[in-house]
DRENLUMFI-504643 format. One record per atom (N, C-alpha, C): residue in three letters; x, y, z. Coordinates in steps of 0.1 Angstrom, whole numbers, padded with zeros to 4 digits, always signed. Example, Ala and Ser with C-alpha at 12.3 -4.5 7.8 and 13.67 -1.06 7.14 Angstrom:
2
ala+0132-0057+0078/ala+0123-0045+0078/ala+0132-0033+0078/ser+0128-0022+0071/ser+0137-0011+0071/ser+0129+0000+0079/
//
This chain:
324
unk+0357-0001-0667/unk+0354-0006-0680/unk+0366-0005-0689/unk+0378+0009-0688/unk+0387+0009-0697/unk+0398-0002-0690/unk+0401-0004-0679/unk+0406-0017-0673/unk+0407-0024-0680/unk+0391-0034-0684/unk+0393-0047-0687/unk+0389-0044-0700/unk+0394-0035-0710/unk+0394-0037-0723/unk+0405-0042-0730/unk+0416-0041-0721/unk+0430-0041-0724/unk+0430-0061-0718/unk+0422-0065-0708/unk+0420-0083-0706/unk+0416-0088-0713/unk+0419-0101-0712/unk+0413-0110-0717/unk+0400-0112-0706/unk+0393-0120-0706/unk+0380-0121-0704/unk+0382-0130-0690/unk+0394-0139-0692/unk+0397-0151-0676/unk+0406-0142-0672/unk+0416-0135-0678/unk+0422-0121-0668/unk+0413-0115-0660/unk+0406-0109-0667/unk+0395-0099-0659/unk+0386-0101-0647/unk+0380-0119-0648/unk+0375-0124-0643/unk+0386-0128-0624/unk+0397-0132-0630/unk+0406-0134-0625/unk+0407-0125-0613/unk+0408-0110-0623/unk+0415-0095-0612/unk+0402-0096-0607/unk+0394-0099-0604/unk+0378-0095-0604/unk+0380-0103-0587/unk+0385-0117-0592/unk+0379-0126-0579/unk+0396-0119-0571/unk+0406-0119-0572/unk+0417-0113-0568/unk+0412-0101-0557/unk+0406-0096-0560/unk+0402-0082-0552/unk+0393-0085-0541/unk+0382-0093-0548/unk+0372-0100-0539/unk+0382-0105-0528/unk+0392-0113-0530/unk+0396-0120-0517/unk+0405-0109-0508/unk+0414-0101-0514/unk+0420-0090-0507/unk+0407-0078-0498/unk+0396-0077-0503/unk+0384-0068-0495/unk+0380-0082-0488/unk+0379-0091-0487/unk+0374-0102-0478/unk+0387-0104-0466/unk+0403-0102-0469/unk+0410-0103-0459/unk+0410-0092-0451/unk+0406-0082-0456/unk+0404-0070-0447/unk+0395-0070-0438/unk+0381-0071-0442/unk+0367-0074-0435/unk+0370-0083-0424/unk+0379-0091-0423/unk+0381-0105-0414/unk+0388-0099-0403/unk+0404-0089-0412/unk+0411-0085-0398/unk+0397-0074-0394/unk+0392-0066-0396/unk+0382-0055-0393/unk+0370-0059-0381/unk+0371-0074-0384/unk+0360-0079-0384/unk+0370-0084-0363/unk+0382-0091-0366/unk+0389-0093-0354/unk+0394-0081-0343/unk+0396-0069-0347/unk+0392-0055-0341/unk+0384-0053-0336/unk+0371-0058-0342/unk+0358-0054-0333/unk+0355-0065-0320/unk+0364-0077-0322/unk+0365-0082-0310/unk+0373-0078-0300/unk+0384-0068-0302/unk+0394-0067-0290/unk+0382-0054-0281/unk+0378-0060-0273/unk+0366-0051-0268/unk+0372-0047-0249/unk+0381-0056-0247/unk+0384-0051-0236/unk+0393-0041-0232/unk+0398-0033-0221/unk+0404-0025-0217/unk+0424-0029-0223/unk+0424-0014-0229/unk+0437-0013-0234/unk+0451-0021-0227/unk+0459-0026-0234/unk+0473-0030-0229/unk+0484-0017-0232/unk+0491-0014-0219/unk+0502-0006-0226/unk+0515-0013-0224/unk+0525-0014-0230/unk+0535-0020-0231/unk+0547-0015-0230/unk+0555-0010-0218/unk+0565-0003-0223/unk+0577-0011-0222/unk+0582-0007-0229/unk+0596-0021-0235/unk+0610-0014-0243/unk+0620-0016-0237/unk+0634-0009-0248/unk+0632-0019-0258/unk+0641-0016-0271/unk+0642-0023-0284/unk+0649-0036-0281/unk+0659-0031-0271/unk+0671-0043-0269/unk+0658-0056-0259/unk+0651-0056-0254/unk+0642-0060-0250/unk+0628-0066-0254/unk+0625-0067-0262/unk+0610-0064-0273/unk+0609-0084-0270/unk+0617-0092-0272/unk+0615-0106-0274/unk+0605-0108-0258/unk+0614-0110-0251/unk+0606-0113-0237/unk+0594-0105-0233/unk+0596-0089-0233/unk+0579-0085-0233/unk+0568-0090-0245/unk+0573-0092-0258/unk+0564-0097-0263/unk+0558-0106-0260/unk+0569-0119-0256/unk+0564-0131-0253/unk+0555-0135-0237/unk+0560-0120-0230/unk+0546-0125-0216/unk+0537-0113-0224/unk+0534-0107-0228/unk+0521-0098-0235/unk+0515-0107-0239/unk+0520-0120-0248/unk+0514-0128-0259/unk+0510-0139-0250/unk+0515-0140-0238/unk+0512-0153-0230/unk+0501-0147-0219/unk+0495-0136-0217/unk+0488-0132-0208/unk+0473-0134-0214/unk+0468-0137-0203/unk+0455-0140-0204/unk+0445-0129-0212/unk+0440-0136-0221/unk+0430-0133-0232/unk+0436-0116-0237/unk+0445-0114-0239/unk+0459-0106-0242/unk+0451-0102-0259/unk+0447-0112-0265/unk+0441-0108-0280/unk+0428-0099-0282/unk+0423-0100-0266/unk+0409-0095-0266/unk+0411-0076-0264/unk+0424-0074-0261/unk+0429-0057-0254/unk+0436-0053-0265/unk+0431-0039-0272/unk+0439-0032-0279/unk+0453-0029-0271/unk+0466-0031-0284/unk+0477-0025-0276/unk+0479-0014-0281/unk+0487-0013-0272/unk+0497+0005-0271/unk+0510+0000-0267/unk+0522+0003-0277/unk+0536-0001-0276/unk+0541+0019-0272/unk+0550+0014-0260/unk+0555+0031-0255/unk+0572+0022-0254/unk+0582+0024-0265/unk+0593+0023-0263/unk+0599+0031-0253/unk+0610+0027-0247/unk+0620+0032-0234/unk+0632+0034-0241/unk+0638+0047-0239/unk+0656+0048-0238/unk+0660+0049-0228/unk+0668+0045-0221/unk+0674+0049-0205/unk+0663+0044-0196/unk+0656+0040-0194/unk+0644+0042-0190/unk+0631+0047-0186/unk+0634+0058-0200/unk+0629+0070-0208/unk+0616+0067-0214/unk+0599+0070-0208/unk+0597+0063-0223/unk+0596+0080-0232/unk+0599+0070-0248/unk+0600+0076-0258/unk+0585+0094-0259/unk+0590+0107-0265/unk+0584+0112-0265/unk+0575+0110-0275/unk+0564+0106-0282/unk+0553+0101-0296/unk+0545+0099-0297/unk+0542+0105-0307/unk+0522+0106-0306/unk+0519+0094-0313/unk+0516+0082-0306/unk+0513+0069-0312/unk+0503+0068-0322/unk+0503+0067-0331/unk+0497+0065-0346/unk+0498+0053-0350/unk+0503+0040-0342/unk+0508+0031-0347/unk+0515+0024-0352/unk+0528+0036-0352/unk+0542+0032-0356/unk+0542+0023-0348/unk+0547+0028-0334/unk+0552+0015-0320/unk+0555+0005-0322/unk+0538+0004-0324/unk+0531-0013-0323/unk+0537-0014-0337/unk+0537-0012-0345/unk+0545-0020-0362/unk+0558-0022-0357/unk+0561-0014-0351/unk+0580-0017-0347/unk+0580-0026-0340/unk+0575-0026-0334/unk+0572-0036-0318/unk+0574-0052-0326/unk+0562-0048-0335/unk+0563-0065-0342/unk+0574-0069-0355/unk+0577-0061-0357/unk+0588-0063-0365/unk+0601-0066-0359/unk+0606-0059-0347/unk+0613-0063-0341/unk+0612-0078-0333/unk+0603-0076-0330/unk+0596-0095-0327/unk+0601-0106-0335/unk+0599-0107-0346/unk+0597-0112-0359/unk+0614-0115-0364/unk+0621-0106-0360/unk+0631-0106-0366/unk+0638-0113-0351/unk+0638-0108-0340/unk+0642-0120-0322/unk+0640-0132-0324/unk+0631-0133-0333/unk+0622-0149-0330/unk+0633-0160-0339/unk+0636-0151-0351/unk+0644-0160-0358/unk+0654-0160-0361/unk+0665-0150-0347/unk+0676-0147-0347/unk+0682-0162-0336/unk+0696-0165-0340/unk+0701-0179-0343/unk+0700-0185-0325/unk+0703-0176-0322/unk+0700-0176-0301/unk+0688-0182-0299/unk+0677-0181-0309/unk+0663-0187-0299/unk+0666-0199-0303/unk+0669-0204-0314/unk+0669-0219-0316/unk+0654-0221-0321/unk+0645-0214-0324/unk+0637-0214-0330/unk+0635-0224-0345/unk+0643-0218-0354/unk+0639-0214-0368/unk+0653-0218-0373/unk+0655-0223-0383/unk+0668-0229-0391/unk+0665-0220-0407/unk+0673-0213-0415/unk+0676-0204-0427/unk+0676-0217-0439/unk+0668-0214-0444/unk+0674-0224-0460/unk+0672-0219-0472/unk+0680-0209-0476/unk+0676-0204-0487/unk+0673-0190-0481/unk+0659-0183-0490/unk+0653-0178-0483/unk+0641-0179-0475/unk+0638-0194-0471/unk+0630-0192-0465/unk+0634-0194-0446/unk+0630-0198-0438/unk+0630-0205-0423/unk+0620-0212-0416/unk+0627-0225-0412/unk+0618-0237-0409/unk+0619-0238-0397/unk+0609-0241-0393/unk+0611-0244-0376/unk+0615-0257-0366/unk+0627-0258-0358/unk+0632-0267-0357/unk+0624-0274-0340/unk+0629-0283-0340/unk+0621-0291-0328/unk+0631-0286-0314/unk+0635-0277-0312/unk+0635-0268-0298/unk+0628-0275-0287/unk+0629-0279-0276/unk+0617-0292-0270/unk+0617-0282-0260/unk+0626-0268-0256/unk+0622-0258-0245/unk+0616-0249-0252/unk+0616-0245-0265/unk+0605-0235-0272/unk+0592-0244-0272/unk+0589-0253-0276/unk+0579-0262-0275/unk+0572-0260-0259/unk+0579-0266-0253/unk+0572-0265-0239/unk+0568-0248-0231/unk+0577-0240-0236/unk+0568-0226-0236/unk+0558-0224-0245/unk+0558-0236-0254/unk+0543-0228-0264/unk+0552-0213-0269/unk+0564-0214-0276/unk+0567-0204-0281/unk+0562-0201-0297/unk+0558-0208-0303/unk+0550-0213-0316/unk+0541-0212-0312/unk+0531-0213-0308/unk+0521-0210-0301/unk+0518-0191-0300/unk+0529-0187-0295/unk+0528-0173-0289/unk+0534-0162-0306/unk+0540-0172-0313/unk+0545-0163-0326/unk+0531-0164-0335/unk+0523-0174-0337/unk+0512-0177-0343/unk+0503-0164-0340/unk+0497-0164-0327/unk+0490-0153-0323/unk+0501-0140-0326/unk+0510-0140-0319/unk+0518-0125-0331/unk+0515-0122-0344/unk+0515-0132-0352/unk+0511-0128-0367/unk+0497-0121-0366/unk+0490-0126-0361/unk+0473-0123-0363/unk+0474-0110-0354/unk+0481-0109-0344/unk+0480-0093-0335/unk+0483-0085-0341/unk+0495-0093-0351/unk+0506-0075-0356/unk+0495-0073-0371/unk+0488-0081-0373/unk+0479-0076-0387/unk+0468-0070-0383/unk+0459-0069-0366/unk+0451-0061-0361/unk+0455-0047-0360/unk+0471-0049-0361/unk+0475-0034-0359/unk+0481-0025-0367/unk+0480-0036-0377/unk+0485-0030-0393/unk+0501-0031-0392/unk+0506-0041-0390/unk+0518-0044-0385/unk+0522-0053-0401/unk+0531-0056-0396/unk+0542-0065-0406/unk+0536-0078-0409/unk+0540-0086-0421/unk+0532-0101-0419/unk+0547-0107-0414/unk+0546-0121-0412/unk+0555-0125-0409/unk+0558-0137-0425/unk+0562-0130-0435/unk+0572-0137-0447/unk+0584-0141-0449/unk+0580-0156-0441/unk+0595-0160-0440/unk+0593-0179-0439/unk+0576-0183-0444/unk+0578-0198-0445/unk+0577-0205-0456/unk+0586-0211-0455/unk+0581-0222-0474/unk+0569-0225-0472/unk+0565-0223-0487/unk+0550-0229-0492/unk+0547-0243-0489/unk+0552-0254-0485/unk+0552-0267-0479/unk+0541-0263-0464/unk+0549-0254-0457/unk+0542-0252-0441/unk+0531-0246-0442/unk+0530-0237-0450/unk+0518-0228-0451/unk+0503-0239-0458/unk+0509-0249-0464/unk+0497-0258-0470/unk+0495-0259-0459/unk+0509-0271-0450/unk+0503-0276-0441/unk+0496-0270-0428/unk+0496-0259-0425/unk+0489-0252-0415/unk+0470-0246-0422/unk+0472-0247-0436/unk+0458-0246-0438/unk+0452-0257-0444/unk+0459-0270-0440/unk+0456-0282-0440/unk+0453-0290-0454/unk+0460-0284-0460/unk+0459-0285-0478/unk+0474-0294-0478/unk+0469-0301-0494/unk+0477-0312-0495/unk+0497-0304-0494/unk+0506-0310-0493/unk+0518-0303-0493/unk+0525-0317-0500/unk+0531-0327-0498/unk+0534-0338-0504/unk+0545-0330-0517/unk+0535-0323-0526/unk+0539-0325-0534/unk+0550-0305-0536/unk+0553-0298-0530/unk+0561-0291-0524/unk+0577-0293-0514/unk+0572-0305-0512/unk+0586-0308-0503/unk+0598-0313-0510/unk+0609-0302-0513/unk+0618-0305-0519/unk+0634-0307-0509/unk+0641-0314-0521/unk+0657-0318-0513/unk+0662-0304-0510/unk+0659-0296-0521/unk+0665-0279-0511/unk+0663-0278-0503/unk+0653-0282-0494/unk+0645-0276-0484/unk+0653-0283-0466/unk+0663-0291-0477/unk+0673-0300-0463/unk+0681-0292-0458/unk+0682-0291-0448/unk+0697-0286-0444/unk+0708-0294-0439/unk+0698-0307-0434/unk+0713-0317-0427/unk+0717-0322-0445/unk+0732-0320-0445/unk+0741-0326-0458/unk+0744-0342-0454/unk+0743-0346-0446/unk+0741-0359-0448/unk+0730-0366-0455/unk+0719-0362-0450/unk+0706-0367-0454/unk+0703-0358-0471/unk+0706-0350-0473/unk+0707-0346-0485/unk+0719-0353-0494/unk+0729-0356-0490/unk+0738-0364-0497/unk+0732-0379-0501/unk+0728-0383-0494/unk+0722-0394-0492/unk+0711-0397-0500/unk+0699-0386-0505/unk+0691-0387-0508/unk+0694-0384-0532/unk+0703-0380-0525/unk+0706-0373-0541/unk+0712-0391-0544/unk+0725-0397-0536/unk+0725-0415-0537/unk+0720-0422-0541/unk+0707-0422-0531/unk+0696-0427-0536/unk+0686-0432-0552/unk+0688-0410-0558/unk+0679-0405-0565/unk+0688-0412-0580/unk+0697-0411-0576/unk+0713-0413-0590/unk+0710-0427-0595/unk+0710-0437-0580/unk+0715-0452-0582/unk+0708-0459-0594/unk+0714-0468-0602/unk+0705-0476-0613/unk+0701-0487-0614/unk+0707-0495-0600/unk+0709-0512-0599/unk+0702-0514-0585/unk+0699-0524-0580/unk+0695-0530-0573/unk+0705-0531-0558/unk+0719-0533-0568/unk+0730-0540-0558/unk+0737-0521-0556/unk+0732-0513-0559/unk+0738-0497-0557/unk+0732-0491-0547/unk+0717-0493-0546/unk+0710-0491-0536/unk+0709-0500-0522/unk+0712-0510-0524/unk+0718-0518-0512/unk+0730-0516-0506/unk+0739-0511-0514/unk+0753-0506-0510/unk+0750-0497-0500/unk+0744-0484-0511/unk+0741-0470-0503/unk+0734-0471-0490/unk+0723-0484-0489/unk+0712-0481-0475/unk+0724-0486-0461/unk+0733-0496-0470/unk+0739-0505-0460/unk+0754-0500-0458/unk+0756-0487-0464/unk+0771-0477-0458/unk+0762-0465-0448/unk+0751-0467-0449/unk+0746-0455-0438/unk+0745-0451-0427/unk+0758-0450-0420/unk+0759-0447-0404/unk+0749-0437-0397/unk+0742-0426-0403/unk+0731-0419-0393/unk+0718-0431-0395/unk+0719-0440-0406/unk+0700-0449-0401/unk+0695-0440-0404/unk+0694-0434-0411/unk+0677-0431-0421/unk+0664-0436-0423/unk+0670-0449-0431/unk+0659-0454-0432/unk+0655-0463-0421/unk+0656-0463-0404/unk+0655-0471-0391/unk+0643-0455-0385/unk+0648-0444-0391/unk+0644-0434-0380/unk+0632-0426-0391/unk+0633-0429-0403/unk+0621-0419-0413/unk+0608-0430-0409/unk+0605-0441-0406/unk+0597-0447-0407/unk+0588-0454-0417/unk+0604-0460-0427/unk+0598-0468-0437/unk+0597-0483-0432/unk+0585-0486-0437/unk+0581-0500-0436/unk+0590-0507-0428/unk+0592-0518-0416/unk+0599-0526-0414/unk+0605-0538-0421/unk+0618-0540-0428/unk+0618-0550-0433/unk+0618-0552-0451/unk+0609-0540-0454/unk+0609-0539-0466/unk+0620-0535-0473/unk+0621-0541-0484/unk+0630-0533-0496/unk+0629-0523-0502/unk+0640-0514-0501/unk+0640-0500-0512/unk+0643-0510-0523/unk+0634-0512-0535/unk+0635-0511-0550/unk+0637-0504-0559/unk+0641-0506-0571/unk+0641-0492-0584/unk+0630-0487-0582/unk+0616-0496-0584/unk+0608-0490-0587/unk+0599-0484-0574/unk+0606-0487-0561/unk+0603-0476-0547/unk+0606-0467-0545/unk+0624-0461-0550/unk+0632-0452-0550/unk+0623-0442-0548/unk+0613-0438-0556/unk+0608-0424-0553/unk+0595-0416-0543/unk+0591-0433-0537/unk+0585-0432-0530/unk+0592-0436-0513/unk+0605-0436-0513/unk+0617-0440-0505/unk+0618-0425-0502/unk+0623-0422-0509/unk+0627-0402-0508/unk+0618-0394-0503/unk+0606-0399-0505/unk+0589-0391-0502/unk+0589-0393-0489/unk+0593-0404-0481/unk+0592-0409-0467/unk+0603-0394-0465/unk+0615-0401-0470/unk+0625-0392-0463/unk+0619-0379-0455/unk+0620-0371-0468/unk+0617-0360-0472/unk+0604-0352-0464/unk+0597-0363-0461/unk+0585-0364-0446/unk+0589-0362-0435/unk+0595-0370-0431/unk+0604-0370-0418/unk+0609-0358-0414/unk+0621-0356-0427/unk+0629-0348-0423/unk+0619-0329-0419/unk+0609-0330-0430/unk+0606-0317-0433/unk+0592-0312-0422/unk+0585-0327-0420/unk+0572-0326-0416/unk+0574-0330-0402/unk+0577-0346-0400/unk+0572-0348-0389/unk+0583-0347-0380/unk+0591-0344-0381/unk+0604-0335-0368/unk+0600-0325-0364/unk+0594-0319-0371/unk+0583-0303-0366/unk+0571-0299-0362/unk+0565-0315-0364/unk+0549-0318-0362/unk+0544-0309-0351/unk+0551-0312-0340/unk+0548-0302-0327/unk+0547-0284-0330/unk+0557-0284-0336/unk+0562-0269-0338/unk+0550-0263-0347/unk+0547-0273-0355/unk+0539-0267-0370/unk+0522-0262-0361/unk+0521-0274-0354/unk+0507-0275-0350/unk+0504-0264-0336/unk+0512-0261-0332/unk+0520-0253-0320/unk+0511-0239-0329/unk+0522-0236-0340/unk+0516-0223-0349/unk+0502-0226-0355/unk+0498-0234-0354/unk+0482-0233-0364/unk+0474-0232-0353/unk+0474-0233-0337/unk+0470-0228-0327/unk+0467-0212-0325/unk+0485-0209-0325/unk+0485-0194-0323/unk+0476-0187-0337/unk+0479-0196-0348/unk+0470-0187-0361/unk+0457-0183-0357/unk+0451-0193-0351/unk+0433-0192-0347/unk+0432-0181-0341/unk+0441-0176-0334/unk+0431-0165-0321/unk+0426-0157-0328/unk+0413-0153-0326/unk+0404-0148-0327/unk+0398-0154-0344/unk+0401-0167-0340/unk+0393-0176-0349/unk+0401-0168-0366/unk+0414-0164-0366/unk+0417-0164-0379/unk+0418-0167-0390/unk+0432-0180-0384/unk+0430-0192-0393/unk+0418-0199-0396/unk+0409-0201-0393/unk+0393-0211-0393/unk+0386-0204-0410/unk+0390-0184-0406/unk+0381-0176-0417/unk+0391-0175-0427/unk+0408-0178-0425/unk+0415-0172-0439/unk+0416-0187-0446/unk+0420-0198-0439/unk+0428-0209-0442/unk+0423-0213-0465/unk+0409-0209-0463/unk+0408-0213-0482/unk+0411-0202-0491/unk+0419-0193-0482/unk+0424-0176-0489/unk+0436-0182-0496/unk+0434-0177-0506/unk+0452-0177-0512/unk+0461-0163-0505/unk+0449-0156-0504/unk+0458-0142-0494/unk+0468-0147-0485/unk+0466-0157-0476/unk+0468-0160-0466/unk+0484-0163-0469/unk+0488-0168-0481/unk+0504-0169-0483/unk+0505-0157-0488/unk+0505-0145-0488/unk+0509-0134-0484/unk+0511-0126-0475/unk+0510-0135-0462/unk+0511-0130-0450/unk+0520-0142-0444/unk+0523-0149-0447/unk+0531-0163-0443/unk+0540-0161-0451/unk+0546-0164-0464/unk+0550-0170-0475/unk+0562-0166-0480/unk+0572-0170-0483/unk+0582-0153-0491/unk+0576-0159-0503/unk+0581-0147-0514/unk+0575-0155-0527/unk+0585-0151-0534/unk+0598-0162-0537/unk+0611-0162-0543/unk+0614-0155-0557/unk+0596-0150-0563/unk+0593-0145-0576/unk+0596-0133-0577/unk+0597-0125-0562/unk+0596-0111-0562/unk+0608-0108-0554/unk+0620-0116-0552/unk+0631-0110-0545/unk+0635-0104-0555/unk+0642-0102-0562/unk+0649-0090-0569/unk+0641-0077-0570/unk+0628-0075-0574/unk+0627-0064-0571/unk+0625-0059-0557/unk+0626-0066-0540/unk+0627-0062-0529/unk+0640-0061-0528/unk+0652-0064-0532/unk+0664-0066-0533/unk+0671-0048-0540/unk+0658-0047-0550/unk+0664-0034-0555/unk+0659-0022-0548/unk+0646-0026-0543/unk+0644-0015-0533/unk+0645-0015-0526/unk+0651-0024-0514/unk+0661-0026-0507/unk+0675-0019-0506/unk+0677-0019-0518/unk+0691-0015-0519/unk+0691-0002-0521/unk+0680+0004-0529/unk+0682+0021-0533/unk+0676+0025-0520/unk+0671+0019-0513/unk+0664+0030-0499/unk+0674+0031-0488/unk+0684+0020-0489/unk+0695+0018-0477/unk+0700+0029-0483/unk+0707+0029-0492/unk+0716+0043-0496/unk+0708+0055-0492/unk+0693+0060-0495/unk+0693+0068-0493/unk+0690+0072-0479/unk+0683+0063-0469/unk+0685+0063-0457/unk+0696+0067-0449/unk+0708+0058-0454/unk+0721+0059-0446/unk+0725+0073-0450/unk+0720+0077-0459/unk+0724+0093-0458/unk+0719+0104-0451/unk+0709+0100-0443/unk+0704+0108-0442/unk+0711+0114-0426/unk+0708+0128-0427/unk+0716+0132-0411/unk+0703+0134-0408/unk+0704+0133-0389/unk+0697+0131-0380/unk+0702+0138-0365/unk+0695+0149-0360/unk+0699+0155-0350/unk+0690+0150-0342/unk+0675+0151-0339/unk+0670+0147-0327/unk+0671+0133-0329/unk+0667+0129-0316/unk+0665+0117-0304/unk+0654+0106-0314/unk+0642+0116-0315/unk+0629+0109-0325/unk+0635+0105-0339/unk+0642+0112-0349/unk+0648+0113-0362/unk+0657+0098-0362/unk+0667+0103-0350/unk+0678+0090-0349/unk+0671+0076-0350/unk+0662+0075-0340/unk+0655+0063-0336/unk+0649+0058-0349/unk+0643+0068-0359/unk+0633+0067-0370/unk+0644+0059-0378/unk+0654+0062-0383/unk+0663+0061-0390/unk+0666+0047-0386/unk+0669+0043-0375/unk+0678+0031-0369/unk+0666+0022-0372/unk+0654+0021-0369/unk+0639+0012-0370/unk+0641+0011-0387/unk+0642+0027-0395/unk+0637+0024-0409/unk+0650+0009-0415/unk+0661+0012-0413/unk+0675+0007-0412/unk+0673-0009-0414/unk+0666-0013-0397/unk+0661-0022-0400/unk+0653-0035-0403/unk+0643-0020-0408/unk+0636-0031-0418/unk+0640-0030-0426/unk+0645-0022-0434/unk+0657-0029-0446/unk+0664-0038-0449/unk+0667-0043-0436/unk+0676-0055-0437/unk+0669-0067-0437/unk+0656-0064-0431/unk+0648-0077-0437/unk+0638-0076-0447/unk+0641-0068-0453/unk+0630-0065-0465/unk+0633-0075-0475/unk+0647-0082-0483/unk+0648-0088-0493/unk+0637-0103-0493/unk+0630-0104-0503/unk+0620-0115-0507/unk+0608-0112-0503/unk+0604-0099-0496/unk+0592-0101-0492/unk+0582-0098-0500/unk+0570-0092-0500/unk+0561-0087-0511/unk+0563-0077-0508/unk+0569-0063-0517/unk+0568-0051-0514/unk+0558-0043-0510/unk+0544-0044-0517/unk+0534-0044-0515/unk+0529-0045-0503/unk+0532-0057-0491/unk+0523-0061-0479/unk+0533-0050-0468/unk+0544-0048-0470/unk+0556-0044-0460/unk+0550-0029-0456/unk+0547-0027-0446/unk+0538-0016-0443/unk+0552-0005-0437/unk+0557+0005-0447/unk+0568+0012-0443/unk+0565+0022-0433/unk+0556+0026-0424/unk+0552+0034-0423/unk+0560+0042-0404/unk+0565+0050-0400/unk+0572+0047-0387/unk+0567+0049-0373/unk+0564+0065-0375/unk+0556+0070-0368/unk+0538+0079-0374/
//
């Protein structure tokens, strides 16, 4: 009651339905636990290692239906630990972080977010496929979310309009961003014919605008919309729809997709980097200070480490610090 004396009346209403949907994402993951009913998976895997065992764990047959157990290896050691569920957090975080390190050819950096690039041998492993269902496993196990896609992908994976999200930031080829800014400038008729007709990559032959037709003043912005499609959407179509597969397992995606929660487990939210930036920054220091004699402590430290490094933009809130 003393809560919402200090709201307004659509605040309150607001925090009201806000909670409702956060107790409804929980009930869902809760709800996909009571499906993993088959006999346990154990996994034992060094850190330097974690990409390829995840990826046959995630490719083994009905793999979503078996609680896991992550037993890390040193030397071919496994680790001494009373699993509480650190492991498996590390396990996926370390995943998360393989998947979009610059070797897989995965995922291209823009900003802060990462887009996924048309890789036609990640494709053909269903490696999009196999990171999809990672998201939904590592949140069975109270794991990490995976915050790291622009709000453009996240519509389009819960099949909501995006159109109007897809920006020229979001380019990374500087041609086609040069080009498009050309475009956006020109004021004449005979400026825009210049520009389409100095275009050695063919743009407009390969985005799939109309055959034949003219870019006009008054098409210019519906010229860019194509682009900007092409470039963002349909070069990834495979990759996108690859991950709205792996979302489903155990029918996920189907129960979160009308959640706004759901971009908090997808999404960075560029609103809150500075303050992950600052606690970021004061926990590295105090971390890196810290001395460490055992084997368990060392390891603790090097895991806490980092996630620190990928902590900047996330929600601090969802980032489950938790080790062992």
């Amino acid at each position: 009651m003393g809560q919402t004396l200090d709201m307004t009346k659509e605040e309150a209403v607001s925090d009201m339905k806000s909670k409702k949907k956060k107790d409804c994402l929980e009930m869902i993951v809760c709800e996909m636990r009571r499906q993993q009913t088959r006999e346990k998976i154990i996994v034992q895997v060094g850190r330097d290692s974690v990409f390829q065992a995840a990826v046959k764990y995630l490719q083994g047959s009905d793999s979503e239906k078996r609680p896991l157990e992550v037993q890390f290896k040193v030397d071919e050691h496994v680790e001494d630990a009373v699993n509480l569920g650190g492991p498996n957090r590390e396990f996926f975080t370390l995943f998360f972080k393989a998947v979009t390190e610059k070797k897989q050819n995965m995922f291209e950096s823009v900003g802060p977010y990462v887009l996924p690039v048309g890789n036609q041998g990640a494709i053909d492993k269903k490696l999009f496929t196999v990171l999809g269902k990672a998201i939904v496993l590592s949140l069975c196990c109270g794991g990490p979310p995976f915050l790291k896609l622009a709000p453009y992908i996240v519509s389009y994976i819960r099949g909501h309009e995006y159109l109007h999200q897809l920006e020229l930031s979001l380019v990374n080829n500087s041609y086609l961003r040069e080009y498009i800014q050309k475009i956006n400038r020109a004021t004449t008729q005979e400026e825009i014919d210049r520009i389409i007709g100095e275009d050695q990559e063919k743009f407009m032959e390969y985005c799939g605008w109309s055959n034949g037709e003219m870019v006009t003043l008054d098409k210019v912005g519906q010229y860019i919309q194509v682009l900007l499609t092409w470039e963002l959407v349909s070069k990834r179509k495979e990759t996108l729809d690859q991950m709205k597969i792996g979302l489903d397992t155990l029918n996920f995606l189907e129960n979160v997709k009308d959640l706004d929660e759901l971009e908090s487990i997808l999404c960075v939210d560029v609103s809150q980097e500075k303050t992950a930036e600052y606690v970021r920054s004061e926990l590295f220091k105090a971390v890196s200070g810290l001395e460490c004699r055992a084997i368990d402590e060392q390891n603790a430290k090097k895991y806490t480490i980092s996630c620190l490094e990928d902590f900047t933009g996330m929600y601090p809130r969802y980032y489950l610090f938790k080790i062992y």
